[in-house]
LUMKOLTOR-631641 format. One record per residue (C-alpha): residue number from 0; residue in one letter; x, y, z. Coordinates in nm, 3 decimals, always signed. Example, Ala and Ser with C-alpha at 12.3 -4.5 7.8 and 13.67 -1.06 7.14 Angstrom:
2
ATOM:0:A:+1.230:-0.450:+0.780;
ATOM:1:S:+1.367:-0.106:+0.714;
END
This chain:
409
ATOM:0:X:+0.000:+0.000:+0.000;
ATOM:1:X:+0.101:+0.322:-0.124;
ATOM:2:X:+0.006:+0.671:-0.014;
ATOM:3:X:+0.077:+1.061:-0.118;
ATOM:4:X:+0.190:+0.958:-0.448;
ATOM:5:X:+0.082:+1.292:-0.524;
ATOM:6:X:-0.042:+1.577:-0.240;
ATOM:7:X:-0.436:+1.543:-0.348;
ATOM:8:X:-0.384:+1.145:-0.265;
ATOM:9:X:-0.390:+1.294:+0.112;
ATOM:10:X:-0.661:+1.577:+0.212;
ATOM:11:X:-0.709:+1.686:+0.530;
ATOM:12:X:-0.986:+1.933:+0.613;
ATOM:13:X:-0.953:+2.086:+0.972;
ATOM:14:X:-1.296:+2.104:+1.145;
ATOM:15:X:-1.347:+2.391:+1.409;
ATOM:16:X:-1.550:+2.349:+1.692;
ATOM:17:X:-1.863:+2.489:+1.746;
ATOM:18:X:-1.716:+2.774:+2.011;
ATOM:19:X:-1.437:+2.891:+1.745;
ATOM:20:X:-1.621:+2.867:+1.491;
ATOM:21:X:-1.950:+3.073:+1.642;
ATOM:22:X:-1.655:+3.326:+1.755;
ATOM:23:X:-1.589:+3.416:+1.441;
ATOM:24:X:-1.803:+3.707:+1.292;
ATOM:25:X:-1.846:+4.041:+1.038;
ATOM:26:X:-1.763:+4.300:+1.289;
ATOM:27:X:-1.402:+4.464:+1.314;
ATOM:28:X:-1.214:+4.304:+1.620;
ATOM:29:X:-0.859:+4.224:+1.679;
ATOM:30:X:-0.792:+3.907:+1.530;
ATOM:31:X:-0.827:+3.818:+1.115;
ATOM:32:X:-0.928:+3.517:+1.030;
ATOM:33:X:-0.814:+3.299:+0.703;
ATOM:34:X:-0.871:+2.980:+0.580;
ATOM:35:X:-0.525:+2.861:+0.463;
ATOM:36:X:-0.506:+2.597:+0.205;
ATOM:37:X:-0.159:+2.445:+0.144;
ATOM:38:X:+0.069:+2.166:-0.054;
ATOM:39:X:+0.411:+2.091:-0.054;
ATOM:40:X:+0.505:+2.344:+0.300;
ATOM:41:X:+0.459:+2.320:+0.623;
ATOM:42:X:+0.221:+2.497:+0.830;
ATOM:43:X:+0.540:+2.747:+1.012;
ATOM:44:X:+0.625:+2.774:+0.664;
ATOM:45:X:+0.336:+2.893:+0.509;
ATOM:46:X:+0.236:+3.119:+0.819;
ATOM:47:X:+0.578:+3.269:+0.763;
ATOM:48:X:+0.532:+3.364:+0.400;
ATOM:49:X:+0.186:+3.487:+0.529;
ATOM:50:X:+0.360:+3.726:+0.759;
ATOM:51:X:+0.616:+3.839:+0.496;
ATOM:52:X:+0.332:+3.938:+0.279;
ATOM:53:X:+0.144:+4.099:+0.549;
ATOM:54:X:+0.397:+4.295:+0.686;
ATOM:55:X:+0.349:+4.186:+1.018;
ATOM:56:X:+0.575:+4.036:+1.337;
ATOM:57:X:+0.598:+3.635:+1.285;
ATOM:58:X:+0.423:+3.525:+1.586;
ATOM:59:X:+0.090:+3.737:+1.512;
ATOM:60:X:+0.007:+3.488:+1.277;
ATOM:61:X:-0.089:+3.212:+1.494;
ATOM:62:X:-0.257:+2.826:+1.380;
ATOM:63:X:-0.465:+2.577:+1.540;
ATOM:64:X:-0.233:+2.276:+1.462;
ATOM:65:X:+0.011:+2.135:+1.241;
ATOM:66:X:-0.053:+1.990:+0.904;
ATOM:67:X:+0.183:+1.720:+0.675;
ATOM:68:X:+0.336:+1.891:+0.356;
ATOM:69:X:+0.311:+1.624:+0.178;
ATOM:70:X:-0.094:+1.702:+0.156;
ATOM:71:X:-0.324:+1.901:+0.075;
ATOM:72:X:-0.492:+2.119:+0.389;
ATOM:73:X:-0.697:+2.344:+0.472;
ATOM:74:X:-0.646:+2.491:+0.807;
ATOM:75:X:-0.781:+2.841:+1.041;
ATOM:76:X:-0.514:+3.094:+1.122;
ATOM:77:X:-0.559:+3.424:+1.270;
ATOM:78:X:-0.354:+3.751:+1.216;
ATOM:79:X:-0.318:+4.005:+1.517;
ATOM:80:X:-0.355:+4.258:+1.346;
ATOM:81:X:-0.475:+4.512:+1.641;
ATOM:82:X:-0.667:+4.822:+1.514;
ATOM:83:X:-0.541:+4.735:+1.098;
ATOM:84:X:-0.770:+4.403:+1.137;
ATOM:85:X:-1.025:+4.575:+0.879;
ATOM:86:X:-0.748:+4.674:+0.660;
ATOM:87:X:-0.602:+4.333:+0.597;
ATOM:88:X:-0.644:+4.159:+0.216;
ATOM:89:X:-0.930:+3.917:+0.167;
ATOM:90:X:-0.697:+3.661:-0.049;
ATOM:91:X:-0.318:+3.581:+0.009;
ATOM:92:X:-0.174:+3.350:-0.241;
ATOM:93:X:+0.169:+3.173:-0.328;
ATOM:94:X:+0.312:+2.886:-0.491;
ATOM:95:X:+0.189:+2.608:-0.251;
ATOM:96:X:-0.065:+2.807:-0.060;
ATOM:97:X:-0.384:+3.027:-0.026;
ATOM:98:X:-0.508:+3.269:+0.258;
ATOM:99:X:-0.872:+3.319:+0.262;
ATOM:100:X:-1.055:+3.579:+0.471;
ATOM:101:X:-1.294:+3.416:+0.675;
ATOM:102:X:-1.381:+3.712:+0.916;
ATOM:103:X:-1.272:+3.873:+1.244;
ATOM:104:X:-1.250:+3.683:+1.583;
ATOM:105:X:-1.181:+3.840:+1.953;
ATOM:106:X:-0.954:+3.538:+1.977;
ATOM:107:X:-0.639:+3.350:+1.813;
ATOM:108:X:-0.658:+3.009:+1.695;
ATOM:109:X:-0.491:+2.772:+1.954;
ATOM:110:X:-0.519:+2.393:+1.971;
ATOM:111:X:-0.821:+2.373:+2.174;
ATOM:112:X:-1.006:+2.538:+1.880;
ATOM:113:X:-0.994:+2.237:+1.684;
ATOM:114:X:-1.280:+1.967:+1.740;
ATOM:115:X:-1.126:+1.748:+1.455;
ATOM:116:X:-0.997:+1.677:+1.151;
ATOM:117:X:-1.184:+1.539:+0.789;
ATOM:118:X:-0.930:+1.283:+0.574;
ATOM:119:X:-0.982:+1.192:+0.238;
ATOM:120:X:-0.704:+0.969:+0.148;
ATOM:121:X:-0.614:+0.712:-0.201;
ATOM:122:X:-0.417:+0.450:-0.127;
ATOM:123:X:-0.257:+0.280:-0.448;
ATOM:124:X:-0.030:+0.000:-0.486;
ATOM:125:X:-0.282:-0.284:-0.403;
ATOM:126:X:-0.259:-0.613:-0.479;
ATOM:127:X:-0.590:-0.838:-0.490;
ATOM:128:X:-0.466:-0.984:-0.150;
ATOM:129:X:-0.450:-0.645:-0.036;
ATOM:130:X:-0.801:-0.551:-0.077;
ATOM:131:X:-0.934:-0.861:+0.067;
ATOM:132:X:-0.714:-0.810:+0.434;
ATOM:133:X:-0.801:-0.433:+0.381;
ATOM:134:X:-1.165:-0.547:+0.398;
ATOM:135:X:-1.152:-0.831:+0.637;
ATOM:136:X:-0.962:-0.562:+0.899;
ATOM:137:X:-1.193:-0.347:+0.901;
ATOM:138:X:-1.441:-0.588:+1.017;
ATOM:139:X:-1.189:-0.688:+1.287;
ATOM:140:X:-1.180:-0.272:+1.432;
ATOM:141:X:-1.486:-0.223:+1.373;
ATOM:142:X:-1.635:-0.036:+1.696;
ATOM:143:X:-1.896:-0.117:+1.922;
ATOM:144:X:-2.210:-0.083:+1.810;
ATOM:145:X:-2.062:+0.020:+1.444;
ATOM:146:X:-2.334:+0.070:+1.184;
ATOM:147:X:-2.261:-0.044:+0.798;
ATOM:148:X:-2.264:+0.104:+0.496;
ATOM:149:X:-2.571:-0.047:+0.313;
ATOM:150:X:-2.357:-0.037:-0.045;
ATOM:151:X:-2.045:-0.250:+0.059;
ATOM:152:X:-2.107:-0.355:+0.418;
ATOM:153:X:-1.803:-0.186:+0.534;
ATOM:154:X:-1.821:-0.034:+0.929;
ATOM:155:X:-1.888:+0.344:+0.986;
ATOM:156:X:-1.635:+0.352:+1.291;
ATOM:157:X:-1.342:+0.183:+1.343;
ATOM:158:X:-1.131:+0.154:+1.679;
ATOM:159:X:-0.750:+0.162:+1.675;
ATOM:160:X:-0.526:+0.247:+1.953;
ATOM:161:X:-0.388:+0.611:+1.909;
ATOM:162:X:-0.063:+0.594:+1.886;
ATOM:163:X:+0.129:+0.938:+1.726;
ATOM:164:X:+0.231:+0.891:+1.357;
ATOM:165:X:+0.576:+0.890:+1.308;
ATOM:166:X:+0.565:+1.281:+1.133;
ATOM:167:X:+0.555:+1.346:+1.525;
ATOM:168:X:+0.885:+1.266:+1.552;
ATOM:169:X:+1.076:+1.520:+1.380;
ATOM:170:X:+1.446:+1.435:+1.290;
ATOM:171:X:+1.453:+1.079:+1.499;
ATOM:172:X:+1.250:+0.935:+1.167;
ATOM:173:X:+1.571:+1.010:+0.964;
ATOM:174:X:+1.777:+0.810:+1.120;
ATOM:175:X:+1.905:+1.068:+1.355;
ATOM:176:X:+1.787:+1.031:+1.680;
ATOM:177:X:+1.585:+1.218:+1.934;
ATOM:178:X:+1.668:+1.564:+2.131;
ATOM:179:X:+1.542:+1.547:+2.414;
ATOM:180:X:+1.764:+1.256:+2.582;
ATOM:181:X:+2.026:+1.456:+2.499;
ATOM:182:X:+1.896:+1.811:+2.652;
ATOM:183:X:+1.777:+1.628:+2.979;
ATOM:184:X:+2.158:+1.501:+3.031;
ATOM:185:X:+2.243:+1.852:+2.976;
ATOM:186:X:+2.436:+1.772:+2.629;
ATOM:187:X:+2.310:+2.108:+2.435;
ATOM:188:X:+2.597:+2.083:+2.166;
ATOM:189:X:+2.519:+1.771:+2.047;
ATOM:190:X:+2.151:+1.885:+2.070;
ATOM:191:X:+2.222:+2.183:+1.895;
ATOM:192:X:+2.428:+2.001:+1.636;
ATOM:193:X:+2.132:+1.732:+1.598;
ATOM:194:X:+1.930:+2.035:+1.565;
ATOM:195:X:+2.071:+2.259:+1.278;
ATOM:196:X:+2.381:+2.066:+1.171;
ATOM:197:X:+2.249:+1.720:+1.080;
ATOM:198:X:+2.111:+1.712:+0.717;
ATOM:199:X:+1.797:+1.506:+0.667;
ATOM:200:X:+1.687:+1.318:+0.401;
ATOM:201:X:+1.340:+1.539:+0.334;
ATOM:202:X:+1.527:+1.928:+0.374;
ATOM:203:X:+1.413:+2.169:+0.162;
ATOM:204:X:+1.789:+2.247:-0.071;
ATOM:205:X:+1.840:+2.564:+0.127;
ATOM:206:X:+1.788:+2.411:+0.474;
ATOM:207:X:+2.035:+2.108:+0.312;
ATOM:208:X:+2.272:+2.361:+0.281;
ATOM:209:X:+2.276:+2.571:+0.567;
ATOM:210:X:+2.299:+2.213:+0.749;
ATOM:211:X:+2.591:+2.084:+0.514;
ATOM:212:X:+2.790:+2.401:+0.541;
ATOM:213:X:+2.744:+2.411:+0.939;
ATOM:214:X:+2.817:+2.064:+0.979;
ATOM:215:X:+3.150:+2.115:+0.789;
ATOM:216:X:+3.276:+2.437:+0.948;
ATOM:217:X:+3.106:+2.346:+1.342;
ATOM:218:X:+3.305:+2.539:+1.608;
ATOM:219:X:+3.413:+2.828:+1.381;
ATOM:220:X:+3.142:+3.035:+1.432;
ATOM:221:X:+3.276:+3.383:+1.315;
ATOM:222:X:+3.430:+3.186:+1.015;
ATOM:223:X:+3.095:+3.048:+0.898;
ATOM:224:X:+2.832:+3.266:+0.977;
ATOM:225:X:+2.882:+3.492:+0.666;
ATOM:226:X:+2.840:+3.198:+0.477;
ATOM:227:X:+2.470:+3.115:+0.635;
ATOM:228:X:+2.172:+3.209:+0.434;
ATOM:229:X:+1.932:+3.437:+0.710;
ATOM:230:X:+1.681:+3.173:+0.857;
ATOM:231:X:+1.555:+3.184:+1.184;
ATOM:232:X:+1.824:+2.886:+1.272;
ATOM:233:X:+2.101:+3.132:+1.162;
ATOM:234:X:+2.010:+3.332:+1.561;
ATOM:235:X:+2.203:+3.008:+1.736;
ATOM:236:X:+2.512:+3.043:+1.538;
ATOM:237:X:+2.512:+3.440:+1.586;
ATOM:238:X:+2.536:+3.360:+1.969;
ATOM:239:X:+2.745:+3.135:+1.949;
ATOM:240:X:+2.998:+3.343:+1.754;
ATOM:241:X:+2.951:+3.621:+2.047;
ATOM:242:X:+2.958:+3.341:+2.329;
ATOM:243:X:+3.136:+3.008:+2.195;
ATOM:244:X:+3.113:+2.770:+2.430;
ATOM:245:X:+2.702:+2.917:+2.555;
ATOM:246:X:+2.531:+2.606:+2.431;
ATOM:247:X:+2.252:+2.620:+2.677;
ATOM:248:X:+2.202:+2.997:+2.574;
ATOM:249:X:+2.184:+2.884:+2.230;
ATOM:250:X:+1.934:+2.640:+2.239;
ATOM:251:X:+1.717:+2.880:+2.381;
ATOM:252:X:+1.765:+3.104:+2.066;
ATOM:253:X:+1.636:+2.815:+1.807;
ATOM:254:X:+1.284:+2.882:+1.685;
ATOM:255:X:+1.011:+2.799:+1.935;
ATOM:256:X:+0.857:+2.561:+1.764;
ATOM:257:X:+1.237:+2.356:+1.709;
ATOM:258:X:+1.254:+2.351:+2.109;
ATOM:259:X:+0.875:+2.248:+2.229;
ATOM:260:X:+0.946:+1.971:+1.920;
ATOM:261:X:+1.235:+1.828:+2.056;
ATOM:262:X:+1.049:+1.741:+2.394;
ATOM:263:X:+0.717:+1.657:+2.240;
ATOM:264:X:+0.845:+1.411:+2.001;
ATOM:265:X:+1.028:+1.216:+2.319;
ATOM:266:X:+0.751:+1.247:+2.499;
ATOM:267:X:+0.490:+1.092:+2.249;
ATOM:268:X:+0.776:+0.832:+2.123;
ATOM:269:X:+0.710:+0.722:+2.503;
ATOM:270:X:+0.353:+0.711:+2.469;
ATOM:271:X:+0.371:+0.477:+2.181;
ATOM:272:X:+0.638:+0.269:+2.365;
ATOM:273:X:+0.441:+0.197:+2.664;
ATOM:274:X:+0.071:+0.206:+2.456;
ATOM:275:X:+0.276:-0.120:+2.282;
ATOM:276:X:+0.371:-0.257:+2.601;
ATOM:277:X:-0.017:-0.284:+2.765;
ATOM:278:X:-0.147:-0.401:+2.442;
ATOM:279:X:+0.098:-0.668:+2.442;
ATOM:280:X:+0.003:-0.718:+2.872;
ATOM:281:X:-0.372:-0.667:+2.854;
ATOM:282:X:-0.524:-0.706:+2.510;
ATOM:283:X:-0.321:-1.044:+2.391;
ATOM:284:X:-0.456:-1.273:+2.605;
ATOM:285:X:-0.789:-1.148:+2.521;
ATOM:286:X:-0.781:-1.146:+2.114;
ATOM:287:X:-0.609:-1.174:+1.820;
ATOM:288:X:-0.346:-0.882:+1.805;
ATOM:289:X:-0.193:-0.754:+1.494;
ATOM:290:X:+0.193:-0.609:+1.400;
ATOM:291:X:+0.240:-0.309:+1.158;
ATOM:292:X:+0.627:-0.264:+1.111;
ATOM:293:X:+0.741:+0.058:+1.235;
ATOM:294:X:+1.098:+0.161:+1.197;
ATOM:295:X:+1.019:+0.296:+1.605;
ATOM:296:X:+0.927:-0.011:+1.675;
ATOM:297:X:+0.661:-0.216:+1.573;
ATOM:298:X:+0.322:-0.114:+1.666;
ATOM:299:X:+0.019:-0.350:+1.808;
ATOM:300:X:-0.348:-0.344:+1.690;
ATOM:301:X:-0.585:-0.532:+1.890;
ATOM:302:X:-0.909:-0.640:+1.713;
ATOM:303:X:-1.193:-0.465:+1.905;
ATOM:304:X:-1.363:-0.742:+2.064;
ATOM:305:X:-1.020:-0.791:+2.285;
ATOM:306:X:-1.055:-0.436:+2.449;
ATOM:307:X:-1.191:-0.442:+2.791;
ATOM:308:X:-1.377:-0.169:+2.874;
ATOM:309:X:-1.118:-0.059:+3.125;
ATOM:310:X:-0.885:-0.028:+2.797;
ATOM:311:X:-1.154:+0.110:+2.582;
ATOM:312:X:-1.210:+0.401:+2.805;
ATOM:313:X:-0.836:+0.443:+2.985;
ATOM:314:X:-0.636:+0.792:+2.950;
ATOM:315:X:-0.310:+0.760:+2.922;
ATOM:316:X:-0.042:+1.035:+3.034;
ATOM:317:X:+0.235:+1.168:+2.839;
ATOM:318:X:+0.497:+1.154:+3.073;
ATOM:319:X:+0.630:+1.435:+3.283;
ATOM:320:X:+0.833:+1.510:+3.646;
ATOM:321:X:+0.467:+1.486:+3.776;
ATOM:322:X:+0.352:+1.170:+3.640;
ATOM:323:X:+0.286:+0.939:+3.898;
ATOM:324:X:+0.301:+0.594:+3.770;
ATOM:325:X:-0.005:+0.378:+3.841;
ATOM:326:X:-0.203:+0.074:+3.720;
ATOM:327:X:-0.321:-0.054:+3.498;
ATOM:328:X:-0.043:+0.076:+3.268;
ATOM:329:X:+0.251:+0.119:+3.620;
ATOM:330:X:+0.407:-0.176:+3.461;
ATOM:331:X:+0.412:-0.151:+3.092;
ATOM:332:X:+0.552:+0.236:+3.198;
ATOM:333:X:+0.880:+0.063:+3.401;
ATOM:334:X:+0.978:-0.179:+3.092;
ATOM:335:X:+0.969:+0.126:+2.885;
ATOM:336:X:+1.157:+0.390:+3.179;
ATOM:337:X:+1.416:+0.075:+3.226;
ATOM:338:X:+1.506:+0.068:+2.872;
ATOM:339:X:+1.554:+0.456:+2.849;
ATOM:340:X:+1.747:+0.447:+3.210;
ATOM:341:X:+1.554:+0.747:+3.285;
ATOM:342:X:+1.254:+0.796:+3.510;
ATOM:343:X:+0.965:+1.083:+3.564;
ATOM:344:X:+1.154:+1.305:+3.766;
ATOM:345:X:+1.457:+1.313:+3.530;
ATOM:346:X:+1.233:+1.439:+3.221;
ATOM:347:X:+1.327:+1.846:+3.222;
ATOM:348:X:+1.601:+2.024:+3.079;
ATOM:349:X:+1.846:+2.164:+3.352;
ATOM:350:X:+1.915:+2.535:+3.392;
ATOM:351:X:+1.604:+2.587:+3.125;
ATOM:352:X:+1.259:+2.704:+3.228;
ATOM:353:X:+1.104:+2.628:+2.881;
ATOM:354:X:+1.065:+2.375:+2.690;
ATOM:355:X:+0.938:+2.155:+2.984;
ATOM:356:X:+0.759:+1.859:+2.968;
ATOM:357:X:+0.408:+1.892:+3.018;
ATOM:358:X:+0.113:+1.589:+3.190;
ATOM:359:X:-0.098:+1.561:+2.962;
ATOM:360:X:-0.383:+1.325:+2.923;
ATOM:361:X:-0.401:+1.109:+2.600;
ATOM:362:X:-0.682:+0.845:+2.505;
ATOM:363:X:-0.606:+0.487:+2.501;
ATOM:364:X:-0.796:+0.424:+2.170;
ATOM:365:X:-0.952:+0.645:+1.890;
ATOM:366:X:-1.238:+0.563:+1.687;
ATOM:367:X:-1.243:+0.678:+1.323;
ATOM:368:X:-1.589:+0.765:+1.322;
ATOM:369:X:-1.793:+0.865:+0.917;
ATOM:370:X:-1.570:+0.580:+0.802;
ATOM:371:X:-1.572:+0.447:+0.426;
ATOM:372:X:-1.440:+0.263:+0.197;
ATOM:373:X:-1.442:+0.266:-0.203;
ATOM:374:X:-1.413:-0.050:-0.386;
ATOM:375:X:-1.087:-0.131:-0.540;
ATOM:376:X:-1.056:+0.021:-0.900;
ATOM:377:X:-0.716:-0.040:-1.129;
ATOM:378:X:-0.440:+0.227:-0.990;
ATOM:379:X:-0.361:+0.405:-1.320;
ATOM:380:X:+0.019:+0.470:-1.154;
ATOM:381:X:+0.075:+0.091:-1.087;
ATOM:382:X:+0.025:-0.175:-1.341;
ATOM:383:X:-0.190:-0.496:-1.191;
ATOM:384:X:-0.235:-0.272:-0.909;
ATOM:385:X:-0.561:-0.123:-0.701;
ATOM:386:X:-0.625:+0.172:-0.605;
ATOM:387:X:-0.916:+0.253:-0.341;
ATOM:388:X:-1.009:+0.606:-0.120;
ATOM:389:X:-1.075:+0.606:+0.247;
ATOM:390:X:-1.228:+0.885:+0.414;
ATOM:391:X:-1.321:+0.957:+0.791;
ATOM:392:X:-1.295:+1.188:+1.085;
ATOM:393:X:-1.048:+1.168:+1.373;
ATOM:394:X:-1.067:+1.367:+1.702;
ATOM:395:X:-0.809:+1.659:+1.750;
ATOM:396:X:-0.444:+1.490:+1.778;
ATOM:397:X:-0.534:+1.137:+1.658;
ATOM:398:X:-0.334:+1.023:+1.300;
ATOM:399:X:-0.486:+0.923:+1.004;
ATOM:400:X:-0.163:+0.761:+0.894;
ATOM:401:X:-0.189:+0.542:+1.211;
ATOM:402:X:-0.512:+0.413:+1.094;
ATOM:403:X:-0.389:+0.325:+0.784;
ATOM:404:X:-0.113:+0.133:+0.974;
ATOM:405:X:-0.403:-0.049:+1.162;
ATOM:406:X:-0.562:-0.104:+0.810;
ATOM:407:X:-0.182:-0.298:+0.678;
ATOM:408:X:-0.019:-0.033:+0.544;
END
């Protein structure tokens, strides 16, 4: 199974809820709002061009959440724009994006103003095999008390434990290896270095090079700064020319969004790890279980008839100084803290206020709820190939792409 062969293969349609979306009206107020529809950028990067063109400070364009590049989105922003909110543009456009006025809010978008998210996504690359497991799984999720559709008997909801997708995970899914176990031992060079010296495989060419040309010439900061293209990365290296050996200082002069990253993406990385773990401890013996490879490690699916309703309903934490370990997932949290030598109280970043990391509450298991199916049709890119389009709606935070792993992709 194949997917964003090409960025309309993967749509994702943010839904508001019905507070954010009531709050937003005709009458002048402080905050703009814009529907932005992207391909091919991320969301920072497309709010940044949005800024450019606006003429306005960075952070007074603000989103509700993150969306993949390699899609097409359409996502809320808002633009402080303070007492020039009626003067902003209707339409902003770009290669790769479109800003469209909405109307004017007395509030920025923030995460909480998201109630979910709509995916339409063709998957390609099919064999006949394919479509039959593709089929038969679904009936295995399927959630309790599931309708079906009357055309193709396929479930309206499926269950699927909610693990993050591996975009979560910044540079670790190159290869390279998380931040934060390094910032919590109170390595910031090598974070740093991780950070905005270590070339990835999906860099744009100019963040390739700034990477490539740091990486060759790290240390000599005076020496290689004239050589760095501005980017918001380049502030690190400007300290650092001032103040060599200020690594911690440094760190705190990467982009916001590079630092609450690097201890998000551990953090959820852990989530996954010990989700795994009580599947494995409480869901096995119950039911058949099923393994999608994962190149974080392999991720369990248990059909839905072998989650208890303790399972079915538990919250699990993402783990923080305050989490206090307890059952039913104490256990499956100590293999995972074991393996990682590190416990609770460890997880903070020494002589650094912010980034921290945060308790938060996460559930067990997310049900893809408006779920469909299309029959298989030839895949015009793939010869002897099928091709087929899912769509369905996923609370705030859940991954679609994790359902597709649940689905054998």
């Amino acid at each position: 199974m194949t997917i964003k062969q090409h960025p309309e293969d993967f749509q994702v349609e943010e839904i508001l809820t019905d507070e954010a979306a009531s709050a937003i009206g005709q009458h002048t107020r402080r905050f703009v709002v814009y529907r932005l529809d992207k391909q091919r950028l991320t969301t920072p990067q497309a709010t940044y061009r949005m800024a450019m063109l606006l003429r306005v400070d960075r952070d007074a364009v603000e989103f509700a959440g993150l969306k993949d590049r390699h899609a097409a989105t359409s996502q809320h922003v808002t633009v402080d724009a303070g007492k020039f909110a009626d003067k902003l543009p209707r339409k902003l456009s770009e290669e790769g994006w479109t800003a469209t006025w909405l109307g004017f809010s007395d509030r920025p978008m923030t995460p909480h103003s998201i109630a979910r998210n709509r995916f339409r996504i063709r998957v390609g690359d099919l064999s006949k095999r394919d479509v039959r497991e593709m089929n038969a799984q679904t009936q295995r999720l399927a959630s309790p008390g599931s309708g079906v559709h009357p055309s193709n008997a396929i479930p309206t909801s499926v269950r699927v434990v909610n693990y993050f997708g591996d975009q979560r995970f910044g540079s670790a899914r190159h290869g390279q290896g998380f931040m934060a176990p390094l910032l919590i031992r109170g390595h910031f060079e090598d974070a740093i270095k991780l950070a905005i010296a270590t070339p990835s495989r999906k860099d744009s060419l100019k963040q390739r090079k700034f990477k490539k040309t740091l990486q060759n010439q790290w240390g000599k900061w005076k020496a290689v700064l004239p050589r760095l293209e501005a980017c918001q990365d380049r502030a690190a290296v400007e300290l650092l020319a001032k103040d060599p050996k200020n690594f911690r200082a440094a760190f705190a002069a990467l982009p916001q969004i590079t630092q609450y990253m690097a201890v998000e993406a551990y953090q959820s990385w852990l989530w996954n790890a010990i989700a795994v773990e009580l599947v494995v401890e409480r869901c096995l013996p119950r039911g058949q279980v099923f393994e999608a490879d994962d190149p974080f490690g392999n991720l369990f699916f248990p059909v839905a008839s072998a989650i208890e309703d303790e399972m079915a309903s538990l919250e699990l934490p993402l783990l923080s100084p305050q989490t206090q370990l307890a059952p039913p997932w104490e256990q499956a949290a100590r293999r995972v803290l074991e393996h990682e030598r590190i416990e609770p109280k460890s997880l903070r970043i020494p002589g650094v206020d912010r980034p921290y990391f945060g308790h938060f509450l996460r559930p067990m298991f997310v049900d893809a709820v408006g779920f469909n199916m299309t029959d298989a049709a030839p895949d015009p890119d793939r010869q002897d190939k099928w091709t087929r389009t899912l769509s369905f709606e996923l609370p705030r935070g859940a991954y679609a792409t994790v359902v597709l792993r649940a689905l054998g992709q």
